[in-house]
MARTIVEX-845253 format. One record per residue: residue in three letters; x, y, z of N, C-alpha, C, O in turn. Coordinates in steps of 0.2 Angstrom, whole numbers, padded with zeros to 4 digits, always signed. Example, Ala and Ser with C-alpha at 12.3 -4.5 7.8 and 13.67 -1.06 7.14 Angstrom:
BEGIN
ALA+0066-0028+0039+0062-0022+0039+0066-0016+0039+0071-0017+0042/SER+0064-0011+0035+0068-0005+0036+0064+0000+0039+0067+0006+0040/
//
This chain:
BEGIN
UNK-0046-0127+0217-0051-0125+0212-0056-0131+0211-0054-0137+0210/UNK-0063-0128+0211-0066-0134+0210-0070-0135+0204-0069-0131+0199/UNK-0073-0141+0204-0076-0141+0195-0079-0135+0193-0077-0132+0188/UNK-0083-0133+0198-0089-0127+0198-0084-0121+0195-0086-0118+0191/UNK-0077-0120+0197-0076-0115+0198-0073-0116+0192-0073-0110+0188/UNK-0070-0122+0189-0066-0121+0183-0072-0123+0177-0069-0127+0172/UNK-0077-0122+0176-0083-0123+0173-0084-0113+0171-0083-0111+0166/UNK-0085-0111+0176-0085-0105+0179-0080-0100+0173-0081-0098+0167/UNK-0073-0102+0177-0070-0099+0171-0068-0100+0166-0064-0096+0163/UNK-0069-0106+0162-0069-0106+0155-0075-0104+0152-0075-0104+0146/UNK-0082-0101+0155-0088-0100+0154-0085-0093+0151-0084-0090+0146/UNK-0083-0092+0158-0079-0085+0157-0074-0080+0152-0074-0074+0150/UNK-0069-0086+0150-0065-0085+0146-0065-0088+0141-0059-0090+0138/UNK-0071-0090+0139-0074-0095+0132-0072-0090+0126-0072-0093+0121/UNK-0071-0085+0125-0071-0080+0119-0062-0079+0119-0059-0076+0114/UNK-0058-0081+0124-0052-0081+0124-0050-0086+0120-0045-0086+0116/UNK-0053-0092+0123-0051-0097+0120-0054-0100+0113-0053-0105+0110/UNK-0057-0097+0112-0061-0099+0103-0055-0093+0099-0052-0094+0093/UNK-0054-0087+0102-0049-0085+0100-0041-0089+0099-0040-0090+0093/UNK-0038-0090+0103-0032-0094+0104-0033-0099+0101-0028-0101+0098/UNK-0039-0105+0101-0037-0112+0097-0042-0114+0092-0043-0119+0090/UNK-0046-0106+0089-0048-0109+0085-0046-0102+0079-0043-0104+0074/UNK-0047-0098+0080-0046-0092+0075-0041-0089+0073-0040-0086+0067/UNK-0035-0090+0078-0028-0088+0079-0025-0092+0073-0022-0089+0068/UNK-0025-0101+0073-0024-0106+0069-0024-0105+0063-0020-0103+0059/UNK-0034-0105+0063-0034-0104+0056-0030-0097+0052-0029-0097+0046/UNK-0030-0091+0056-0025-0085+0053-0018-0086+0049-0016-0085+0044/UNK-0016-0089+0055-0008-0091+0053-0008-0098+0046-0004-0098+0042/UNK-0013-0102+0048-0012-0105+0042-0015-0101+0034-0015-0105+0028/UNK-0017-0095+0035-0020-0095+0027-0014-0092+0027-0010-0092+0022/UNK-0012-0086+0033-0005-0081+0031+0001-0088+0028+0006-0086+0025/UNK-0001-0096+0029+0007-0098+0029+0004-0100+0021+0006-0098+0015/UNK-0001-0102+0022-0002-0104+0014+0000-0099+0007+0003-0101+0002/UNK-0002-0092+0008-0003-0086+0005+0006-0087+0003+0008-0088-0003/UNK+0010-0086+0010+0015-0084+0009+0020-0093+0005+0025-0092+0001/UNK+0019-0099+0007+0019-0104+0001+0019-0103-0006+0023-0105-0010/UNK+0013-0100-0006+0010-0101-0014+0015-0095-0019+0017-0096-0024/UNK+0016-0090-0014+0019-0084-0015+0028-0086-0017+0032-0084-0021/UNK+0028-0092-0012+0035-0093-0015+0038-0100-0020+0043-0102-0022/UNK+0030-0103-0021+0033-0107-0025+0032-0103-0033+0035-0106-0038/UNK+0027-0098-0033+0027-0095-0043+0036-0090-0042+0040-0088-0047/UNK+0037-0090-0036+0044-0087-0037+0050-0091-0038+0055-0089-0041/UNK+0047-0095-0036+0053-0104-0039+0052-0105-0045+0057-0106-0048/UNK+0046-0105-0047+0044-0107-0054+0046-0101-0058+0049-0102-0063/UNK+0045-0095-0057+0049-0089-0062+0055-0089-0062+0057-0091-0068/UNK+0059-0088-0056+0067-0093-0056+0069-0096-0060+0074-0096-0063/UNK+0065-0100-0060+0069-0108-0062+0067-0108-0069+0071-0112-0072/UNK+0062-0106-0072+0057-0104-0079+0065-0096-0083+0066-0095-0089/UNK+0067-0093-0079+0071-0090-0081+0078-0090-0083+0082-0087-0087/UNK+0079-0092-0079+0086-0099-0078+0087-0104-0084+0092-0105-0088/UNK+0081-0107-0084+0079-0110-0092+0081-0108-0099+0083-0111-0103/UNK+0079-0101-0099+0077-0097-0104+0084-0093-0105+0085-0089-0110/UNK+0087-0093-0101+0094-0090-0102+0099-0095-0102+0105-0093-0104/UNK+0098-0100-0100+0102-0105-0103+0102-0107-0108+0106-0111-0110/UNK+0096-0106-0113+0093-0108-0120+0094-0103-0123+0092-0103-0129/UNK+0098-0096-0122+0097-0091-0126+0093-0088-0128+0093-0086-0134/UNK+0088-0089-0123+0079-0085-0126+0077-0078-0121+0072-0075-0120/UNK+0085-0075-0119+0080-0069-0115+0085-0065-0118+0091-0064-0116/UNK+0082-0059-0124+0084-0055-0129+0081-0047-0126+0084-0041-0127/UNK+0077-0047-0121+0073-0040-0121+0070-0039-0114+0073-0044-0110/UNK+0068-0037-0112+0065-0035-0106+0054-0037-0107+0050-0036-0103/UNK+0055-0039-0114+0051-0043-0116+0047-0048-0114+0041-0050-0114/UNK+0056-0051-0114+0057-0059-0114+0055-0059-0107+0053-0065-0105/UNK+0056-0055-0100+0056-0055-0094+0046-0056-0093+0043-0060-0090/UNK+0044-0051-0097+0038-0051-0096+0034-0057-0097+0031-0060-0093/UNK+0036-0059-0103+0031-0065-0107+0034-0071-0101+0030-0076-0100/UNK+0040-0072-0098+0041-0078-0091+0038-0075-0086+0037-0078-0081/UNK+0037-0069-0085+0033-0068-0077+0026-0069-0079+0023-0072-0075/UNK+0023-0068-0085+0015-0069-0087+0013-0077-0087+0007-0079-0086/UNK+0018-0080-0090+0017-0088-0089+0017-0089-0083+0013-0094-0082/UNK+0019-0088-0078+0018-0090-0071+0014-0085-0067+0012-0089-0063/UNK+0012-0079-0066+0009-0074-0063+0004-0069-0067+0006-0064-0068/UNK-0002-0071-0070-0004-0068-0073-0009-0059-0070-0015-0057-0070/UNK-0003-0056-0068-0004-0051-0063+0001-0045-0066+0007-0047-0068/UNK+0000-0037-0064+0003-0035-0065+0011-0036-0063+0013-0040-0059/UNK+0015-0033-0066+0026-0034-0063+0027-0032-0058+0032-0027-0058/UNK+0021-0035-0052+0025-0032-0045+0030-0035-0042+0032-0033-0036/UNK+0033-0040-0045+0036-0043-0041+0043-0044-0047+0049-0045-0046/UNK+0040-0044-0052+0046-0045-0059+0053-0045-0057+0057-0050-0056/UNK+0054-0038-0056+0060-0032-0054+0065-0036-0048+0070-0038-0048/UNK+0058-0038-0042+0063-0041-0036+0067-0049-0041+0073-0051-0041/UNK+0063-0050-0042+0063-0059-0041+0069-0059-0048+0074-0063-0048/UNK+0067-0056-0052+0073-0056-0058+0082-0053-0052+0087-0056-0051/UNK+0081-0049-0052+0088-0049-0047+0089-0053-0043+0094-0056-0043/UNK+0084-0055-0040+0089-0063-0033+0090-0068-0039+0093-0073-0037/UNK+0089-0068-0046+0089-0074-0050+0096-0073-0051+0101-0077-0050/UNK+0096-0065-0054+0103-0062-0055+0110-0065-0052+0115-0067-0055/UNK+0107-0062-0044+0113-0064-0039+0115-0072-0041+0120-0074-0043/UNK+0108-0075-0038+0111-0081-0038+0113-0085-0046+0114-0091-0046/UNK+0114-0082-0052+0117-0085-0056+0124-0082-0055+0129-0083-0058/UNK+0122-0078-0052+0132-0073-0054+0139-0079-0047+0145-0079-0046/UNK+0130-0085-0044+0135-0085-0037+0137-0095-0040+0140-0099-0037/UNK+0133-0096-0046+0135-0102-0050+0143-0104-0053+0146-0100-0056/UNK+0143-0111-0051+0148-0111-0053+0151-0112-0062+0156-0111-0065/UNK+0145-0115-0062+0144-0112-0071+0142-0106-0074+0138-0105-0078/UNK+0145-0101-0070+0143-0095-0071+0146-0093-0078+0151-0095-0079/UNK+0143-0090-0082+0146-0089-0090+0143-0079-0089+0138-0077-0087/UNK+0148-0076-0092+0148-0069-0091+0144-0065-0097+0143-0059-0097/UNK+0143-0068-0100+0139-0065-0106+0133-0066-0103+0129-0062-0104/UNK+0131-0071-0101+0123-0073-0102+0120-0067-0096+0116-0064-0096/UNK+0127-0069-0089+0127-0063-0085+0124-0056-0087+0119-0053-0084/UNK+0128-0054-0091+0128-0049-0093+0120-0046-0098+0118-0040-0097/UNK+0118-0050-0101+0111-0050-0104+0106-0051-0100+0101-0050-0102/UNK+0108-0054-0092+0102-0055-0087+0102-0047-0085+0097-0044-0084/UNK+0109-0044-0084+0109-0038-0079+0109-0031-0086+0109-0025-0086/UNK+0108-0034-0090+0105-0028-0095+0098-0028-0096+0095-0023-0096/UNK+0095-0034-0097+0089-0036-0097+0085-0034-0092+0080-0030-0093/UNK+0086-0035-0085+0083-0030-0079+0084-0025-0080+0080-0021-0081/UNK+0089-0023-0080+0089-0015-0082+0087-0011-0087+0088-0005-0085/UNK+0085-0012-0091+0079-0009-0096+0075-0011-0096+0071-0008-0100/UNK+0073-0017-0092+0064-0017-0087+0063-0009-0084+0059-0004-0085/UNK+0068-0011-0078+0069-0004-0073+0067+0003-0075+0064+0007-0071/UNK+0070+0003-0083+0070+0009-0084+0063+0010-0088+0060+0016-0087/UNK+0059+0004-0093+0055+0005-0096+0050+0007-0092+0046+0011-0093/UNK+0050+0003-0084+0043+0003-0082+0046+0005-0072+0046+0002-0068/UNK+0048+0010-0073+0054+0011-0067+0048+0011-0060+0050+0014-0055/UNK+0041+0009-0060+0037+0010-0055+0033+0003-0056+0027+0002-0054/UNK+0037-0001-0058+0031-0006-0056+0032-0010-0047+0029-0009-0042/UNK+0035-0011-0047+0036-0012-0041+0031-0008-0033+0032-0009-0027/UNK+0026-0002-0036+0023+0003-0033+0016-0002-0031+0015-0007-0033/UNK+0011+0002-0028+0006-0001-0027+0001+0003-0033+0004+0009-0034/UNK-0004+0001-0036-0005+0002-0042-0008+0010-0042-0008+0013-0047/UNK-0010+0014-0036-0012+0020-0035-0007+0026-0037-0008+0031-0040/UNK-0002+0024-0034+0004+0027-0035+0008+0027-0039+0012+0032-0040/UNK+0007+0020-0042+0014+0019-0049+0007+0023-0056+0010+0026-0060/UNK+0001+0023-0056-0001+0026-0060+0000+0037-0061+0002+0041-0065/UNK-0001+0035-0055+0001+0045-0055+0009+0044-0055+0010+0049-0059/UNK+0014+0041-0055+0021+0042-0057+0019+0041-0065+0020+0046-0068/UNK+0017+0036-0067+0018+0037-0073+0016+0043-0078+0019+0044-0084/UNK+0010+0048-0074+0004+0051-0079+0007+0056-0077+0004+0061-0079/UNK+0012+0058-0071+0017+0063-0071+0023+0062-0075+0026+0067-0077/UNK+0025+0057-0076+0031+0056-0080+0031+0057-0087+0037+0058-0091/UNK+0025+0058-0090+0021+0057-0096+0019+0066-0097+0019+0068-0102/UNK+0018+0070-0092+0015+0076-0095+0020+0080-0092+0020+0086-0094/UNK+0025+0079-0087+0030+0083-0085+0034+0089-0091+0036+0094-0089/UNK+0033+0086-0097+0037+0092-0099+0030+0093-0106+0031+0096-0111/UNK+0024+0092-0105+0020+0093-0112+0013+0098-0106+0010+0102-0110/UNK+0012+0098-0101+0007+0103-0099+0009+0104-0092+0009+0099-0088/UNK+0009+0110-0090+0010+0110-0082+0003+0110-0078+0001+0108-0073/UNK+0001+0112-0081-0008+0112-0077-0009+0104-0074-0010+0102-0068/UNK-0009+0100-0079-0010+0092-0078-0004+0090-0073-0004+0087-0068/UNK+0002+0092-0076+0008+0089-0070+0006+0090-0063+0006+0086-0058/UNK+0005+0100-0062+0004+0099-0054-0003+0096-0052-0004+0093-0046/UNK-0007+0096-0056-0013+0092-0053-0011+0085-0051-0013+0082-0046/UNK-0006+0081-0056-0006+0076-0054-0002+0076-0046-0004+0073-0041/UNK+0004+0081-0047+0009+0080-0042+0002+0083-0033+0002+0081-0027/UNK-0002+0086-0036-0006+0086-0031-0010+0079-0029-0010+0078-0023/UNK-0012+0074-0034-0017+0069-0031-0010+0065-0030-0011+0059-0033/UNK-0007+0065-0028+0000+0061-0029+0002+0059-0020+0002+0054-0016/UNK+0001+0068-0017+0003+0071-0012-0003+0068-0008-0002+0064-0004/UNK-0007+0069-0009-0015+0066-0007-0016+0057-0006-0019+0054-0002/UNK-0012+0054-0010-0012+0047-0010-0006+0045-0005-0005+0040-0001/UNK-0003+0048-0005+0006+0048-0002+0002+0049+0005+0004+0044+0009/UNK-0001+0053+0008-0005+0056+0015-0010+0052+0017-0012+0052+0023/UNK-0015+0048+0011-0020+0045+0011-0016+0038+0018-0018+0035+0023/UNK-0011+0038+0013-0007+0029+0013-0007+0032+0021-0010+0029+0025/UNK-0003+0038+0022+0002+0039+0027-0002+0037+0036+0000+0034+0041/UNK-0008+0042+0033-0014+0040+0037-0016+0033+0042-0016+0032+0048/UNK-0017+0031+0037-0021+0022+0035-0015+0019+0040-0017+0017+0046/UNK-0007+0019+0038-0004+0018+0042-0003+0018+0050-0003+0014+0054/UNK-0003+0025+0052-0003+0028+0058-0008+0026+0061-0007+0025+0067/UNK-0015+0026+0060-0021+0021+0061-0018+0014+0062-0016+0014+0067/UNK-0018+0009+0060-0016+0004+0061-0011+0003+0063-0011-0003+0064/UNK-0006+0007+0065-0002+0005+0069-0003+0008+0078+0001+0006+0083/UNK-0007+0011+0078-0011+0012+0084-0017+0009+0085-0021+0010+0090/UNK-0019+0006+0080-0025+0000+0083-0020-0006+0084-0022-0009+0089/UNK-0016-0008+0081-0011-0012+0083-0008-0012+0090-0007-0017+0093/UNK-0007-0004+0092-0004-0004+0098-0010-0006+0104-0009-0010+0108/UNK-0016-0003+0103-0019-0004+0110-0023-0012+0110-0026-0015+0114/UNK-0022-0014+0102-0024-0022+0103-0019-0026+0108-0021-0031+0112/UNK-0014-0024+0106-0008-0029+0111-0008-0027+0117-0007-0032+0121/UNK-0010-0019+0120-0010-0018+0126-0017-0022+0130-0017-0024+0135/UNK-0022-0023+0125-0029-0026+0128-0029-0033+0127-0034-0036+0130/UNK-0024-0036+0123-0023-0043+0125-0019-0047+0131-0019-0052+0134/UNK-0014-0039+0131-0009-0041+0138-0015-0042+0144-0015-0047+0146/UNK-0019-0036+0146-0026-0034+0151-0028-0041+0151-0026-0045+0155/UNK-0032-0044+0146-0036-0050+0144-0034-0057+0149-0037-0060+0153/UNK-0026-0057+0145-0021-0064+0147-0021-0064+0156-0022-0068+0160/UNK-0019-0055+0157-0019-0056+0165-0024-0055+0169-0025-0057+0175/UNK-0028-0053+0164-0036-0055+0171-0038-0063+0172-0039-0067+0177/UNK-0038-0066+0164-0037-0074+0163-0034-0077+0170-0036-0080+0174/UNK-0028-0075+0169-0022-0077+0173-0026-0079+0182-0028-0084+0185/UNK-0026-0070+0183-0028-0071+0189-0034-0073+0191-0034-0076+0197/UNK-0039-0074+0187-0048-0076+0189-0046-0083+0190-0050-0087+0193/UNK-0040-0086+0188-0039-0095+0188-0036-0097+0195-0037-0101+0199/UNK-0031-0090+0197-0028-0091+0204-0033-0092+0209-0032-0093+0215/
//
């Protein structure tokens, strides 16, 4: 191959390669940092709770709230998970103390029950609640809601099935890309 020729196809496959070494990078790096940052308020909730239960400060499902708001000032979508892996791994301590146990795993569970939808994406967990709430006081508002419910449920459902067929024919059209790449260099 000669200069001309390999001038040629990187002329050619200039949008491939700004792809691959400059856009790809930066994706992966914001997805690494997002998911970093994501695991270190989970450390600090952890370990902030852990604290609090070895001081004898976690009385209520209260007490859960006011340590996930000092670290995450966002709704309790993660509360529910991150207090169970706390769970687990105090139950796997070898200073394991059964009462205090016992107050973490009541304590999540009358999270659970107080707010049994947080953990939903905020569209969905509002119609569980405002069905949960008129279920037995009007039925006009309950089916209405279980209708816009059904509607979000298909909305989502959609969105997905979309995206996972734009997904498929991107990978099919990157496969195409790579082997024309390939061959135009032979």
């Amino acid at each position: 191959m000669t200069l001309n020729g390999l001038l040629e196809f990187l002329h050619q496959t200039s949008g491939l390669f700004v792809m691959l070494f400059v856009l790809l990078p930066i994706i992966l790096y914001l997805e690494k940092k997002d998911n970093i940052r994501l695991n270190k308020n989970k450390d600090k909730y952890k370990n902030y709770l852990m604290s609090e239960l070895e001081n004898g400060h976690i009385n209520s499902s209260n007490d859960l709230r006011r340590i996930y708001g000092t670290v995450l000032n966002k709704r309790y979508f993660f509360l529910e998970d991150w207090s169970n892996e706390c769970l687990i791994e105090y139950s796997q301590q070898k200073e394991f103390d059964e009462i205090k146990y016992k107050i973490l795993y009541d304590t999540i569970y009358n999270f659970s029950v107080e707010e049994p939808f947080s953990t939903l994406p905020e569209d969905e967990r509002n119609l569980l609640e405002d069905i949960k709430e008129y279920k037995d006081k009007d039925n006009t508002i309950f089916n209405e809601k279980l209708i816009q419910l059904s509607k979000v449920v298909k909305l989502r459902y959609d969105k997905q099935n979309k995206t996972e067929k734009i997904n498929k024919y991107l990978t099919y059209f990157s496969i195409i890309i790579t082997t024309i790449s390939i061959f135009k260099s032979i």
